[in-house]
N, C-alpha and C positions, 0 to 999 in steps of 0.2 A: 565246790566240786560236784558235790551231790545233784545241785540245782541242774546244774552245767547237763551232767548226764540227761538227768531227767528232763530238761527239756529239748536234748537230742534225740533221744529215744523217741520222744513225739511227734517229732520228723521221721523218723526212718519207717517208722507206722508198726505195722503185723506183718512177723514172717512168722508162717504155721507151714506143715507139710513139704518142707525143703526137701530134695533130693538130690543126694551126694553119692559118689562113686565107691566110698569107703563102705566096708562092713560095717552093720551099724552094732554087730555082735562085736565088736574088738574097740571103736571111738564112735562117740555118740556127736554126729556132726552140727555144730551149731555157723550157718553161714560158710565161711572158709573149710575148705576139707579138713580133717586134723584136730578142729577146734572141738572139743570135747566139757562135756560140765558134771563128769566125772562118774557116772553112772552106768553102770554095766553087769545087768540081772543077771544069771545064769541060767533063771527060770523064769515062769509067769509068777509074779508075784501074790501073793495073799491080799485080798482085798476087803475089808469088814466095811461097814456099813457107817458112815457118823450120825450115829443119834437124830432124829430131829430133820434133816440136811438132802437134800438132793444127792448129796455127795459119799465117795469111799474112801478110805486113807488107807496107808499099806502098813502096821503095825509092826511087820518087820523089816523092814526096810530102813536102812539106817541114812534116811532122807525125807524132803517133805513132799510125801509122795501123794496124789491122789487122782481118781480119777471121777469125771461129772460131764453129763450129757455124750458120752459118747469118744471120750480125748481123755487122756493123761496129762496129770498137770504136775509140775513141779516146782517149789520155790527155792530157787537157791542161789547166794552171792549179790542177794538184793536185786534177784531178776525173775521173772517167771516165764515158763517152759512152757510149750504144749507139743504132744504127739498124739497117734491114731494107733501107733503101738507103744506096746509096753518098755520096749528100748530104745525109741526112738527110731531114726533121727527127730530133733528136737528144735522146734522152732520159736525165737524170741516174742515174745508177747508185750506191749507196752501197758503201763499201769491201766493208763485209760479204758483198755479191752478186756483187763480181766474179768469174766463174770462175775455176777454177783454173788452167787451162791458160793463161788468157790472163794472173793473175798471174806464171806461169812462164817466161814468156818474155825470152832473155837482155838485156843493158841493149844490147846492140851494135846489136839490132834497133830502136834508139827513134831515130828521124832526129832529134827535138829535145827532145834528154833537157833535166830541168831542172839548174838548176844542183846541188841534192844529190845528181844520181848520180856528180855528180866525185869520182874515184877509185875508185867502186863496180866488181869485174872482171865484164870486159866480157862471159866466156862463163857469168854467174851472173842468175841473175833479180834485179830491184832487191830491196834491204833492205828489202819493202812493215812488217817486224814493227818495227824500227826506226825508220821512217819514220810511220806511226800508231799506235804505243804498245801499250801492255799492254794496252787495252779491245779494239782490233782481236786483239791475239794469242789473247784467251781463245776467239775466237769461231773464227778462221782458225791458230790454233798449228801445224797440219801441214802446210801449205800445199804447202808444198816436202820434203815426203816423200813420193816417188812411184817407181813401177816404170814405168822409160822404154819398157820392152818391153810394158806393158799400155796405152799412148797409143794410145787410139780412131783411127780413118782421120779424118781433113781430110773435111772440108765440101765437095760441088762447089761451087764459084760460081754468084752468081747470074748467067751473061752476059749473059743478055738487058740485062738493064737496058743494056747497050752502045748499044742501041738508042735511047737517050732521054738524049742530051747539051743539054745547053744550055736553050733554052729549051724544046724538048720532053720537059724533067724534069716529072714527070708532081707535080700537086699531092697533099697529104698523104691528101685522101680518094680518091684514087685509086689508094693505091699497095698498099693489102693486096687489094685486088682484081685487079689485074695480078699480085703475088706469086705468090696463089693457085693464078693461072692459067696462069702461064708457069715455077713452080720447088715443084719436089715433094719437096723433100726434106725429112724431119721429122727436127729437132733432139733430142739426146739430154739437154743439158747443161737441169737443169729449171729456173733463170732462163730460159734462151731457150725450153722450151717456155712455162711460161705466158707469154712473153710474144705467142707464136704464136698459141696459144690464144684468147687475150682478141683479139689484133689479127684474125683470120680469124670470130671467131662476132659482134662486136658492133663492130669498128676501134675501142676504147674504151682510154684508158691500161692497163696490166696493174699491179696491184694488188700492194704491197711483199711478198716472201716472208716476213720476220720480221713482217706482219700489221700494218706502218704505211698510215696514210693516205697515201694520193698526194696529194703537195704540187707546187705551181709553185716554181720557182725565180727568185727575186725579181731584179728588171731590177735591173742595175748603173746609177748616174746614166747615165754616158757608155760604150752598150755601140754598136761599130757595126761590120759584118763587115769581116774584113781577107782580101782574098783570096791564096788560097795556091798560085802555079800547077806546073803540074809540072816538076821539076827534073828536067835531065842524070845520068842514073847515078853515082853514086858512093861507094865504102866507109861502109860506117858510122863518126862520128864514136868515137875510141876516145881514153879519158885516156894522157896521155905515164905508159909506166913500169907500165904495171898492165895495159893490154890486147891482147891481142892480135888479130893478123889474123881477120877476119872472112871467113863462108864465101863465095866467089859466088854473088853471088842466081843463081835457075833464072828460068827461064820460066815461064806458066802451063801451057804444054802439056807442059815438059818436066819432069815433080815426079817424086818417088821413083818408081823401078819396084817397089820391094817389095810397094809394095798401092794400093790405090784406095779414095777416098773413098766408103763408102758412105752411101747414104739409101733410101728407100723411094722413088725413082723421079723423074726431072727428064727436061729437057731435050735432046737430043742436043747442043746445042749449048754446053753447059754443061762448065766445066773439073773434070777429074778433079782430086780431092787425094787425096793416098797418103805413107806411109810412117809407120812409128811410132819410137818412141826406140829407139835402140841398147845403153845404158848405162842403169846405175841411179847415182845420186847414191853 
């Protein structure tokens, strides 16, 4: 069944930037209106830095939540997510497209790992090669060969959207138009430009990079949002015997001093990200 999936998925390609009629503040639409993958912020969420990583994860957030180059990434139900906002709407991603940086990120940072990262160590990115097979490996084999000292700067944030909780979450046709207008920084990672791209010249889905159709993702019978509100600080969940302590999350303001996020120009008000890997594998 797994296989099955996952080599449908490969077919249907990259839906990013979907636009749906619904609130995206009440069901966070995936494909069909309604369809929901149960995530519903109240706020702009807490963003800390992971270590090492290009990337941010949301420590309280009771989801595996993260954001890198520019998009919000989320993994859940054996699927991954991307938006431009913080609440979505939220568009399906195939294994193939996920970037690398965000497959690399350790399991420690996942607030609600599934049940097969048990045992997986904790300061290693999940087993994504063992986990979707030898058709995933021919495509992404190197995945996790990288030189931690050539890790790109962090993304700033987008803050502004701080501004727009609740029910002043701005609707889906509204929000590459605000993007545009309030966050300048252009993505390197070329999943997230084209999906820049396509969402700034037309607000239209962005088009699979392996040259699939854009497909909807089909309504579960009984799909309905479960909201996820923000949780009290606390360590990442780690397996008894195999992992070890996790770093303290930072702040936004307070991220590496080694370097700063660069982009071609944002906001004053927008959070520096900085610092690159220390170590090579």
């Amino acid at each position: 069944m797994r296989q099955a999936l996952s080599n449908g998925l490969m077919t249907l390609g990259l839906l990013l930037g979907s636009v749906t009629s619904a609130p995206a503040q009440v069901s966070i639409g995936i494909g069909l209106p309604g369809v929901s993958i149960g995530i519903n912020l109240p706020v702009y969420p807490e963003l800390v830095p992971v270590p090492g990583y290009p990337v941010y994860y949301a420590p309280r957030v009771s989801s595996n939540y993260f954001f890198y180059d520019g998009l919000y990434w989320v993994y859940q139900s054996d699927n991954w997510y991307a938006s431009s906002w913080y609440n979505g709407p939220w568009g399906l991603v195939v294994p193939e497209a996920v970037p690398l940086y965000v497959l690399r990120v350790p399991v420690r940072y996942y607030r609600r790992p599934p049940p097969y990262f048990h045992g997986w160590q904790a300061d290693a990115p999940p087993r994504w090669g063992d986990h979707w097979g030898n058709e995933w490996k021919q495509h992404r084999g190197d995945w996790d060969h990288w030189d931690r000292h050539s890790a790109p700067p962090r993304a700033p944030l987008p803050a502004y959207q701080r501004q727009y909780p609740g029910n002043r979450y701005p609707p889906a046709e509204q929000q590459p138009v605000l993007q545009g207008q309030k966050y300048k920084y252009q993505p390197r990672d070329p999943v997230v430009q084209q999906h820049y791209q396509t969402q700034r010249i037309s607000g239209a889905p962005a088009p699979s990079p392996r040259g699939g159709s854009t497909a909807q993702r089909p309504e579960p019978a009984h799909s309905s949002a479960t909201q996820h509100e923000q949780q009290a600080p606390r360590p990442p969940a780690q397996d008894k015997g195999s992992q070890s302590k996790g770093p303290a999350p930072q702040s936004e303001q307070g991220q590496d001093k080694g370097s700063q996020g660069k982009g071609s120009g944002h906001d004053s008000s927008q959070g520096q990200g900085g610092g690159k890997g220390e170590h090579k594998n």
